[in-house]
C-alpha positions in Angstrom: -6.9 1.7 -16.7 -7.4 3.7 -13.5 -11.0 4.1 -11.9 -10.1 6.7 -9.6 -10.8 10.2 -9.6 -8.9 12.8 -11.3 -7.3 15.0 -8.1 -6.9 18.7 -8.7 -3.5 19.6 -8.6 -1.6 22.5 -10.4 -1.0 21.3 -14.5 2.7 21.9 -13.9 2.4 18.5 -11.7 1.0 16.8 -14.3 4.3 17.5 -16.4 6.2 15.1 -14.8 4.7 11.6 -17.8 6.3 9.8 -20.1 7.3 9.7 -23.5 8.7 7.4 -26.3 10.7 10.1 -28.2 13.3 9.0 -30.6 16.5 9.9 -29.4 18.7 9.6 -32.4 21.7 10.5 -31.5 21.8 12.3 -28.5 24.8 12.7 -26.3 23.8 11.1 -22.6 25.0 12.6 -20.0 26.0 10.7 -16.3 26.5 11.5 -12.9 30.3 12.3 -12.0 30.8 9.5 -9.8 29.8 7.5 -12.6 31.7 9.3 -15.1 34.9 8.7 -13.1 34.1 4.9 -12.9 34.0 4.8 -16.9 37.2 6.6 -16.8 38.5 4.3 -14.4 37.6 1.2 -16.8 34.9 -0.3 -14.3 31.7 0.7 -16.0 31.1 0.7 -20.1 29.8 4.2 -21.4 26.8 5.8 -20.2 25.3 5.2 -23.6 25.7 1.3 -23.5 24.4 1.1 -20.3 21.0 2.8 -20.9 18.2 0.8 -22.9 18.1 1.3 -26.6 14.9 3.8 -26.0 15.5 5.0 -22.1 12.3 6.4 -20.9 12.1 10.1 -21.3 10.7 11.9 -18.3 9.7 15.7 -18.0 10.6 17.0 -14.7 8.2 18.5 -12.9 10.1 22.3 -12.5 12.8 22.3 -14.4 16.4 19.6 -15.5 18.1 18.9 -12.5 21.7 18.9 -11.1 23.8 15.8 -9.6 24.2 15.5 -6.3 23.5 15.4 -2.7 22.0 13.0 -0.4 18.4 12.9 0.6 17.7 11.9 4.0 14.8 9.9 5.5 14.1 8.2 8.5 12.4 4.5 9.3 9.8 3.5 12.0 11.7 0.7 13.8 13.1 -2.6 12.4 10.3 -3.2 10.2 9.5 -0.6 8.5 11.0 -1.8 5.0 7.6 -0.5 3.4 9.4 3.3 3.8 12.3 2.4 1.8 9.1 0.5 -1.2 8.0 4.2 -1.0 10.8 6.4 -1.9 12.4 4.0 -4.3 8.8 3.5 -6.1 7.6 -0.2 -6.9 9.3 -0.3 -10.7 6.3 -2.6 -12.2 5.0 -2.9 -15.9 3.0 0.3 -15.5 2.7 2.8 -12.8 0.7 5.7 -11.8 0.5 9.2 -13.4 1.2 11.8 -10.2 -2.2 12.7 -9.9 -3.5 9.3 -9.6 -5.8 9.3 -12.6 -4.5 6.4 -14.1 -1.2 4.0 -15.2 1.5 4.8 -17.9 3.9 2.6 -19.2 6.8 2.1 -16.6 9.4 -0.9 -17.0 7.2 -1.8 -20.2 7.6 0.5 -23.1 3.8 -0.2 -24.6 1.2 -2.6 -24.6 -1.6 -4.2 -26.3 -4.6 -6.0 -24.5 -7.1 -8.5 -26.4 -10.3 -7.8 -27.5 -11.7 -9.5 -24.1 -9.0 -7.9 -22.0 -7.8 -11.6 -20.9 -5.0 -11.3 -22.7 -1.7 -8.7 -23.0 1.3 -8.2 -24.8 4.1 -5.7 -23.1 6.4 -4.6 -25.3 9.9 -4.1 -23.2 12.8 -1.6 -23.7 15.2 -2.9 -25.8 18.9 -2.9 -24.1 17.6 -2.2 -21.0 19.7 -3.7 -17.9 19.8 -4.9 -14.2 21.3 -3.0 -11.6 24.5 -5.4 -12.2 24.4 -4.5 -15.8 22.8 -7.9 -16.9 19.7 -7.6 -19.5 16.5 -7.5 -18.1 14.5 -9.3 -20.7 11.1 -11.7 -21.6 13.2 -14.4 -19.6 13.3 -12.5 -16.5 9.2 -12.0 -16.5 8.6 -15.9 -17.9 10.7 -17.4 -15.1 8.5 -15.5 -12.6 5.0 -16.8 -13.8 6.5 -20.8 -15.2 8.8 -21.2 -12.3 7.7 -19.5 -9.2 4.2 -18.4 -9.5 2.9 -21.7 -11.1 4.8 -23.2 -8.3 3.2 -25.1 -5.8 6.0 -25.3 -3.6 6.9 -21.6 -3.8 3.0 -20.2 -3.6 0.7 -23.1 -2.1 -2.1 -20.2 -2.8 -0.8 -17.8 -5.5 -0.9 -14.1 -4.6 -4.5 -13.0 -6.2 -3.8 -10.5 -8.5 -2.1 -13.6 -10.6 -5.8 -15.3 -10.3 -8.5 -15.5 -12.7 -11.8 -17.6 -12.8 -9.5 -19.7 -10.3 -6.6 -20.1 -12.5 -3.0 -18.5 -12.0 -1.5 -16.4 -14.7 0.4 -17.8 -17.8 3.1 -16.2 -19.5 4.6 -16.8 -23.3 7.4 -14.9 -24.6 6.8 -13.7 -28.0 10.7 -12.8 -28.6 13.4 -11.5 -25.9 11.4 -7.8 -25.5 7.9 -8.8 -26.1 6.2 -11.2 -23.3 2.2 -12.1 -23.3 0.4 -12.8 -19.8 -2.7 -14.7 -20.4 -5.7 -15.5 -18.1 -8.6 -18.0 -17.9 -10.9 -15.1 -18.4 -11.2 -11.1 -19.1 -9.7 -9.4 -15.9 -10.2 -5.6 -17.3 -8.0 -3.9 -14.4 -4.9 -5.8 -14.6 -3.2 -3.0 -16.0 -4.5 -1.3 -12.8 -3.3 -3.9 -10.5 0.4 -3.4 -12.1 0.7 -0.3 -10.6 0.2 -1.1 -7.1 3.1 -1.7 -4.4 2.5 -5.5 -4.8 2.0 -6.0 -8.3 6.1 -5.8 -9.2 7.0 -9.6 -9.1 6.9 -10.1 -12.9 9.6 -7.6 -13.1 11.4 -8.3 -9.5 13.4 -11.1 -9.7 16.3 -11.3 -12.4 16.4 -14.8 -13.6 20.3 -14.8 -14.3 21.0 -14.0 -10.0 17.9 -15.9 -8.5 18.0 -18.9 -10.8 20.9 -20.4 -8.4 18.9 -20.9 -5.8 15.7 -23.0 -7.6 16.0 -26.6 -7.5 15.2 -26.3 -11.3 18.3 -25.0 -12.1 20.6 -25.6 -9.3 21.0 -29.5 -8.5 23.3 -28.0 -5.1 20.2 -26.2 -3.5 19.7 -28.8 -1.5 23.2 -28.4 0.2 22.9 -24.7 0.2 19.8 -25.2 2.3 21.2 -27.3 4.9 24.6 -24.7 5.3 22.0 -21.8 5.6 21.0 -22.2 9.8 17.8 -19.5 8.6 16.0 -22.0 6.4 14.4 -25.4 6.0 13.8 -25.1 2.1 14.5 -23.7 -1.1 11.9 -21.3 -0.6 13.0 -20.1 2.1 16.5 -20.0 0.7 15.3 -17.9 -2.5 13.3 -15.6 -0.6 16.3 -14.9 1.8 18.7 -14.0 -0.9 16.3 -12.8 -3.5 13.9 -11.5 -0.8 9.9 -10.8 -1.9 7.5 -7.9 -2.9 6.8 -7.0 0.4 9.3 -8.1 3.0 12.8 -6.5 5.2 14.6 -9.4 3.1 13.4 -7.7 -0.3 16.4 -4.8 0.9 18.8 -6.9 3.1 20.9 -8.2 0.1 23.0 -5.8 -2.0 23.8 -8.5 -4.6 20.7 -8.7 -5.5 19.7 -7.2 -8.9 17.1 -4.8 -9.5 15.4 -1.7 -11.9 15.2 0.7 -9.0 16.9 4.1 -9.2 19.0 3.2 -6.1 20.5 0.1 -4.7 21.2 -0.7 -1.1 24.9 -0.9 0.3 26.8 -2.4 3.1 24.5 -5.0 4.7 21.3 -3.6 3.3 18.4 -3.6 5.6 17.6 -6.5 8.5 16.0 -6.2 12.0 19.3 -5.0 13.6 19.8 -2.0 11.2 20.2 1.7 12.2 20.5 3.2 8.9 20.3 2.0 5.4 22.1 3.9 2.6 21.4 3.5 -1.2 23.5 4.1 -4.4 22.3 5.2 -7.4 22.1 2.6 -9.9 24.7 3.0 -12.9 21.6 1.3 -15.2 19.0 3.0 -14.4 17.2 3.2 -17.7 15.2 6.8 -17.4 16.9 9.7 -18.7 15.4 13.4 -18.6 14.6 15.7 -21.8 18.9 17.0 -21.9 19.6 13.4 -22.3 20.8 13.2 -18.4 20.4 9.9 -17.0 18.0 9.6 -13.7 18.6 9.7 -10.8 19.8 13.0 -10.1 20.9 12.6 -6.4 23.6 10.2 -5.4 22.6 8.7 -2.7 19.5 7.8 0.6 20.3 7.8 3.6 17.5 6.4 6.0 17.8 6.3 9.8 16.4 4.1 11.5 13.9 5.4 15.3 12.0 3.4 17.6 9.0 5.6 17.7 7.1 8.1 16.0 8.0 11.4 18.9 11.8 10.5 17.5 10.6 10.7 14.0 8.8 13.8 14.8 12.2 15.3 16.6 14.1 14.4 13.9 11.8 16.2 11.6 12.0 19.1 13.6 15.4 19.5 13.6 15.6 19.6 9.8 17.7 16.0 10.0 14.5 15.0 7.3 14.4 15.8 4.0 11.4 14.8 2.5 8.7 12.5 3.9 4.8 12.4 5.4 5.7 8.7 7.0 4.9 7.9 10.5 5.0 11.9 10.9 1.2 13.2 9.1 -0.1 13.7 11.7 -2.1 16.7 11.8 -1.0 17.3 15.7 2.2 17.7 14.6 1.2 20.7 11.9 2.3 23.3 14.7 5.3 22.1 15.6 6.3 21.9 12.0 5.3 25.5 11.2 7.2 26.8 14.4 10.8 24.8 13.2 10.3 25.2 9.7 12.7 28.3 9.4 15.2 26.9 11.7 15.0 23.3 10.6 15.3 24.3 6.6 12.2 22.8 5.9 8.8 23.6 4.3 5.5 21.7 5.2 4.4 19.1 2.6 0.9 18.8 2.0 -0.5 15.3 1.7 -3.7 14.7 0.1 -5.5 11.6 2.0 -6.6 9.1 0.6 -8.0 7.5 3.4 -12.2 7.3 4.6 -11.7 7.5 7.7 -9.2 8.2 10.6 -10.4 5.3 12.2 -12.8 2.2 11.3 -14.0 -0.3 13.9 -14.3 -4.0 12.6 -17.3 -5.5 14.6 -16.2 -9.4 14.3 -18.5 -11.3 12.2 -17.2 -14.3 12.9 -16.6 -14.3 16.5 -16.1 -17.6 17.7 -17.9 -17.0 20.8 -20.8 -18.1 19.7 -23.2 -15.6 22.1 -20.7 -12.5 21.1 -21.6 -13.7 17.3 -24.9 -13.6 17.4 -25.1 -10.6 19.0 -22.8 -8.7 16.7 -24.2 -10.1 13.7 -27.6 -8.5 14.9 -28.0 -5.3 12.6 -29.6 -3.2 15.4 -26.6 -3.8 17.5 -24.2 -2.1 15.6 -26.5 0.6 14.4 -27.0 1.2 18.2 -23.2 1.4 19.0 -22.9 3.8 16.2 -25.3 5.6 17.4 -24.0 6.2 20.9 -21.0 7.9 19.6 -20.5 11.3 19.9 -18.2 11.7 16.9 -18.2 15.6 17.2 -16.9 15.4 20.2 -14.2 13.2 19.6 -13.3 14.9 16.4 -13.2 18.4 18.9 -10.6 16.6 21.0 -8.8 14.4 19.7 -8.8 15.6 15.8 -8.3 19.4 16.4 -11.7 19.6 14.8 -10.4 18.2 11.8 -12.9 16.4 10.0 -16.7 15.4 10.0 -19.1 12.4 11.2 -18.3 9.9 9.0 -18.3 6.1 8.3 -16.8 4.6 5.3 -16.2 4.2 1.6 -15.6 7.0 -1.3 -15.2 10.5 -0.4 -17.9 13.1 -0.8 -16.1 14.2 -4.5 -15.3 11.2 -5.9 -17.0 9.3 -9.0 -18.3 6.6 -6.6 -19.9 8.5 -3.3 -22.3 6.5 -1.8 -24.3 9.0 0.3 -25.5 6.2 2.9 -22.5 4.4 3.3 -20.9 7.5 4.2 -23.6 9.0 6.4 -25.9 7.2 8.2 -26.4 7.0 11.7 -23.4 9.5 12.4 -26.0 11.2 14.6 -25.3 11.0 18.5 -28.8 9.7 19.6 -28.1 7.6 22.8 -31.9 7.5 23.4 -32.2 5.6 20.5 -29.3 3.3 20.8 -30.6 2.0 23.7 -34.8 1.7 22.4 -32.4 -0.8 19.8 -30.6 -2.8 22.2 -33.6 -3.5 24.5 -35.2 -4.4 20.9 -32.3 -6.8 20.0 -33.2 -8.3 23.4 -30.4 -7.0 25.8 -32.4 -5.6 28.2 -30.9 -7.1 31.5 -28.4 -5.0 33.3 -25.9 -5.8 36.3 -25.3 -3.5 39.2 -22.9 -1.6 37.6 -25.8 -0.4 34.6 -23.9 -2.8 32.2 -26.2 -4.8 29.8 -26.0 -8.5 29.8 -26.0 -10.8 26.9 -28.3 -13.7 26.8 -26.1 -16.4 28.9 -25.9 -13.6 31.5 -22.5 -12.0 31.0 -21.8 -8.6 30.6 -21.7 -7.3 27.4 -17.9 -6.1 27.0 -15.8 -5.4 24.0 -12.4 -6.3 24.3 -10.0 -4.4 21.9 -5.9 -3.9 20.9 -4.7 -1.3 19.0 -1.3 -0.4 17.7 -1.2 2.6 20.1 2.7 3.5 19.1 1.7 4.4 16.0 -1.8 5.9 16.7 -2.1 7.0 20.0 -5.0 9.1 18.3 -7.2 5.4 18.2 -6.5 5.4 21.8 -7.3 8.5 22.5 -10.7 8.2 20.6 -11.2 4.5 22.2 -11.3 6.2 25.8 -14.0 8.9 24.8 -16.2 6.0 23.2 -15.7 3.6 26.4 -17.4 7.1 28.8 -20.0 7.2 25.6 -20.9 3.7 25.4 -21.3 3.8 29.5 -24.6 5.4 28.9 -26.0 3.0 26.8 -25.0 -0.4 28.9 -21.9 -1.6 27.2 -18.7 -1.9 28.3 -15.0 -1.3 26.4 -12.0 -2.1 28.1 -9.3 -1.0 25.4 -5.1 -1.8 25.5 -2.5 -0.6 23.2 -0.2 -3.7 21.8 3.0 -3.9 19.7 1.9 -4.2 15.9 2.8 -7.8 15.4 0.8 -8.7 18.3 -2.2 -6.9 17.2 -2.0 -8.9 13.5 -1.3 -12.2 14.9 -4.5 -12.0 17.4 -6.1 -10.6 14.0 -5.5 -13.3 11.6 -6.3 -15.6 14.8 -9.9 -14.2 14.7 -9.6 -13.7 18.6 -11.1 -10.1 18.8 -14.3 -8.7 19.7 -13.2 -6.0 17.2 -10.3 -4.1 15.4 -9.4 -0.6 14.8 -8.0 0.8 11.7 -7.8 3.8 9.5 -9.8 3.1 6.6 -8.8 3.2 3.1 -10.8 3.5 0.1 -11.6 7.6 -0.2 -10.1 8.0 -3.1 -9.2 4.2 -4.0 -12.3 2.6 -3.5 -11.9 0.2 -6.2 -8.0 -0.6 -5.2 -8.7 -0.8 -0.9 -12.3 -2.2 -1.0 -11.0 -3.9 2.6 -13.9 -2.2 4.1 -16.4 -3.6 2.3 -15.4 -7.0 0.5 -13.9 -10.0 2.4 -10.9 -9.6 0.6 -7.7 -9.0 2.7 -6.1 -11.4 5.3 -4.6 -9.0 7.2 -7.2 -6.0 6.9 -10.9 -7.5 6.4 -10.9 -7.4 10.1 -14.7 -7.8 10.2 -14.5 -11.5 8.5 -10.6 -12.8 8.7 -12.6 -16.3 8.3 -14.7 -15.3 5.3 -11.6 -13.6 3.5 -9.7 -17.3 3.8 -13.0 -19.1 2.4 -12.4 -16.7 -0.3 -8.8 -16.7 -1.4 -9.0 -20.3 -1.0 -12.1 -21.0 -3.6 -14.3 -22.0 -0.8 -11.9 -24.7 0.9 -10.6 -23.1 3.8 -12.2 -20.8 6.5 -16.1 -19.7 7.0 -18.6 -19.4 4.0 -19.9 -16.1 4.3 -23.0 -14.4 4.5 -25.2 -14.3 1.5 -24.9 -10.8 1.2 -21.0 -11.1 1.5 -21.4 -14.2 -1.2 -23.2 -11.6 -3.1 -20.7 -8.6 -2.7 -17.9 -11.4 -3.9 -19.6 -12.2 -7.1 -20.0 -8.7 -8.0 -16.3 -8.2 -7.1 -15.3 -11.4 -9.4 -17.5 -9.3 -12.2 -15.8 -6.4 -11.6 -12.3 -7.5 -11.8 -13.3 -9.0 -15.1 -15.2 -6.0 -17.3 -12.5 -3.6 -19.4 -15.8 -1.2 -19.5 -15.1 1.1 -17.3 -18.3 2.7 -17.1 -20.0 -0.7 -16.2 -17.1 -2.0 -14.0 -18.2 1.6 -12.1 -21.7 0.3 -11.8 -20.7 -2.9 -10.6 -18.9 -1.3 -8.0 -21.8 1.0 -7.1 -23.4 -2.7 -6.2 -21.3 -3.8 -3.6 -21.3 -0.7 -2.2 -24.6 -0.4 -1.6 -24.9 -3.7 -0.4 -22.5 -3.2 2.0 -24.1 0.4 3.2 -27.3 -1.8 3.9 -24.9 -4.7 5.8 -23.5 -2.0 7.8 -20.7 -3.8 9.0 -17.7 -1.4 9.8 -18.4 2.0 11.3 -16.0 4.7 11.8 -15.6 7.9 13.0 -14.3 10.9 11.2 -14.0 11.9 7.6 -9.8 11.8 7.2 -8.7 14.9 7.1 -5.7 16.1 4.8 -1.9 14.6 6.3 1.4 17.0 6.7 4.7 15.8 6.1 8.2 18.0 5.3 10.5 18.3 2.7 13.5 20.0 2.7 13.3 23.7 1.0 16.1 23.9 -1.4 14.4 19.9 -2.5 13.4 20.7 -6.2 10.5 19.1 -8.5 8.3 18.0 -5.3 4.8 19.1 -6.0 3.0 21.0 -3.4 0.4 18.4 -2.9 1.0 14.7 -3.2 -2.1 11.5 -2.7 -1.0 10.0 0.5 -1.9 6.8 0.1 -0.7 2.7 0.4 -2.0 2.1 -3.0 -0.2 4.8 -4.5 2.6 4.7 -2.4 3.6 8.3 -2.3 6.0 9.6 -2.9 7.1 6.4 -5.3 4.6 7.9 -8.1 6.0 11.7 -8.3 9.6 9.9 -9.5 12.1 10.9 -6.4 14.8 10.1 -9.1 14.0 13.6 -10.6 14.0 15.5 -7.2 17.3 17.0 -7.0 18.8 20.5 -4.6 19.2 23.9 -5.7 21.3 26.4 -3.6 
């Protein structure tokens, strides 16, 4: 069950869904490559490899031809998020294109209890590892009994696995039938499933990673202590059978997996410069003529220090098909001036994003003085007010966009007017009638209000300004606009992992991100609920007090204690009319917290794909939660000539 809004696209992208058609006796067809390996003796027929009931998929256009390679390029050494992307998270259920809602994926059906605590996912029959090993009830059961119920493996289980504070429990019903039970309802589970970190029920193959768990390996212990990268077991499993979101889930080709493609050669590590991908001889899709998915033979993804050699390689038509690290909307022109040349046509990317940039005011400082100040409402209504948004959305946005702050688009189901909206005026008279009313009236020589122990009143900030040099850009126009009103911003571009682990270490005054949650409120509510560790930049103390069940980090505000509640609520109600109005709640708390601001309605991304690339639609939701392109099924894009 999805909660999102329907996007319009063109019905022929809505083609591309699944269906459980009985397939008798048809005559499967296979990729030559493969063909030649049957011939050779060193794979069984196409027909034993596929499940008893493959999933049938429609293409989008029209029934493909084998072949080709389709090239792609990574941001740097630890972009393995790219490769998650293309490949598409294979979980239980996944997304229709148009983001409206989940349909079956790995599992073939499903049945949820009356009280939605309970489901029963009914797999495909037959259906196979990448090393031709059967994916079964066994492989989803030793996830939840032996890793996820394990306190050595997850001290705090990831949670999406958590209900009414206690972690998932599986029981399989026969070898393709599994139930996954929790303490209480938990109405978008099915939801969940479909999101880039909801594959571990179906991403470890018991038969391969079972060697390295103490349970069922009495050597692991000896196998730790030859392995110089380790301490533990856990470490040891997650080097060799890597995790959901990790480099080390693509560094291992032995590894089994359900993807379309499997990595080669040394797979993918911080020293790579390109990673290349096979198709995987048990895939278990086939299209309507009985040809089994994917179509092209093989990725090929470079690997480039930083975005401008991205963007170059784009140009020169060495891309061909992606939006990452390259969307841009500065780069729209220089796209449309190569695109002949290069081969390519632009791809438009429907955001998904809020915003192009949110500002996380720190509401747990632990400056005590900067705290109380911050957490002072008329503060950060005052700093919102002294931005001149239009101006920065002029220069820095190409006048792309609108005054905004967070939370739902203006179209979707869940638009919260005032969360949206409010003070996005530029009113520096008043900013400053609301600091002198919050008490800052002091100033030092320099005009600079001073806080109540007498020091200036300065915001410190990093930003990742190798990927966005736009938050820079827009960080230098606020520090001239927030001159007139007494406060100073001194602002510094940092490598990414420096700007998480200052983050998580709650040593900011505040943090700058692009905003999720325009058209996946429900799925990114980072912006509003103290949910994420590594995004809920406004309360990274607050979100630990949460994941924890109140025994680790700060207890939050009421009104955050509140917002949680309602989330717990949420989470829980398979009505998805009501689970709408709970959501409406917490919005509107948050809209009367006001505790992130941002600055410009995020306008529509670009990306290219090749021009002889087949079934790509013309629009495609550019978004984490999605993660595009995973969702339009890359295994049916194929080249026509």
């Amino acid at each position: 069950m999805s909660y999102m809004r329907r996007i319009s696209r063109p019905a022929s992208m809505l083609a591309v869904c699944a269906a459980l058609t009985p397939l008798g006796a048809w005559a499967f067809e296979e990729a030559p490559q493969l063909a030649e390996k049957v011939a050779a003796g060193e794979l069984p027929p196409v027909d034993e490899r596929l499940p008893v009931r493959p999933e049938v998929v429609t293409p989008l256009d029209k029934v493909g031809v084998y072949g080709g390679k389709l090239r792609r390029m990574l941001g740097g050494s630890n972009d393995h998020n790219s490769i998650l992307r293309v490949v598409s998270p294979q979980g239980l259920t996944r997304w229709k294109p148009d983001f409206s809602g989940v349909v079956p994926n790995v599992a073939e059906s499903w049945e949820s209890s009356e009280d939605g605590s309970a489901f029963t996912f009914h797999l495909r029959e037959g259906m196979k590892w990448s090393d031709g090993e059967p994916f079964t009830a066994d492989d989803i059961v030793f996830f939840v009994d032996d890793l996820l119920n394990n306190k050595e493996f997850y001290p705090n289980a990831p949670a999406r696995f958590v209900v009414a504070g206690e972690t998932m429990q599986a029981e399989k019903i026969d070898d393709y039938t599994v139930k996954l039970t929790f303490a209480a309802p938990y109405g978008t589970f099915l939801t969940e499933l479909a999101t880039p970190l909801a594959q571990e029920p179906v991403l470890w193959a018991k038969h391969y990673c079972m060697q390295f768990h103490p349970k069922y390996n009495d050597n692991v212990q000896a196998m730790v202590d030859a392995t110089e990268a380790v301490e533990d077991w856990t470490g040891l499993y997650r080097l060799n059978c890597g995790e959901v979101e990790a480099p080390n889930r693509w560094s291992n080709p032995e590894r089994p997996t359900l993807d379309p493609w499997v990595v080669t050669g040394d797979g993918y590590s911080a020293g790579s410069t390109k990673v290349v991908m096979e198709r995987n001889p048990y895939f278990w899709q086939v299209d309507t003529a009985g040809n089994q998915l994917p179509y092209i033979d093989q990725l090929e993804m470079g690997v480039a220090q930083d975005n401008q050699a991205l963007v170059l390689e784009a140009v020169a038509g060495n891309i061909d098909m992606q939006r990452r690290k390259i969307s841009n909307l500065a780069n729209k022109p220089v796209f449309a001036e190569n695109a002949e040349k290069g081969g390519f046509k632009i791809l438009n990317m429907v955001n998904s994003n809020s915003n192009v940039m949110a500002i996380h005011f720190n509401q747990t400082h632990k400056d005590p003085v900067m705290r109380e100040v911050i957490r002072n409402k008329d503060v950060r209504v005052a700093l919102s007010l002294g931005i001149d948004r239009d101006e920065i959305i002029d220069i820095v946005y190409q006048g792309q966009g609108e005054p905004w702050q967070i939370g739902p688009r203006p179209d979707h189901v869940l638009y919260n007017e005032q969360l949206g909206r409010q003070h996005t005026e530029y009113d520096p008279d008043r900013a400053n009638e609301l600091l002198d009313k919050a008490g800052l009236t002091e100033r030092d020589a320099d005009g600079y209000r001073l806080l109540p122990d007498g020091r200036r009143f300065t915001f410190n900030v990093n930003y990742t300004g190798i990927e966005q040099p736009d938050w820079g850009d827009s960080l230098e126009i606020i520090k001239e606009q927030w001159e007139d009103i007494g406060v100073e911003l001194n602002a510094s571009s940092v490598e990414r992992s420096i700007y998480y682990s200052r983050g998580e270490a709650n040593e900011h005054d505040f943090m700058v991100w692009g905003a999720p949650g325009g058209l996946d409120p429900t799925l990114s509510p980072r912006d509003v609920l103290s949910v994420h560790p590594q995004a809920s930049w406004f309360s990274i103390p607050w979100v630990r007090w949460y994941i924890s069940g109140g025994t680790d980090g700060e207890e939050p505000s009421d009104a955050m204690k509140k917002r949680l509640e309602l989330y717990e609520a949420y989470k829980a109600e398979a009505d998805q009319d009501k689970a709408l109005d709970i959501f409406r709640q917490i919005h509107q708390i948050a809209a009367d917290e006001f505790e992130v601001i941002g600055i410009a309605l995020a306008p529509n991304l670009v990306g290219v794909v090749n021009k002889d690339l087949r079934n790509v639609p013309e629009a495609i939701p550019a978004s984490w939660m999605y993660p595009d392109p995973g969702p339009t099924l890359p295994q049916t894009y194929f080249y026509e000539k």
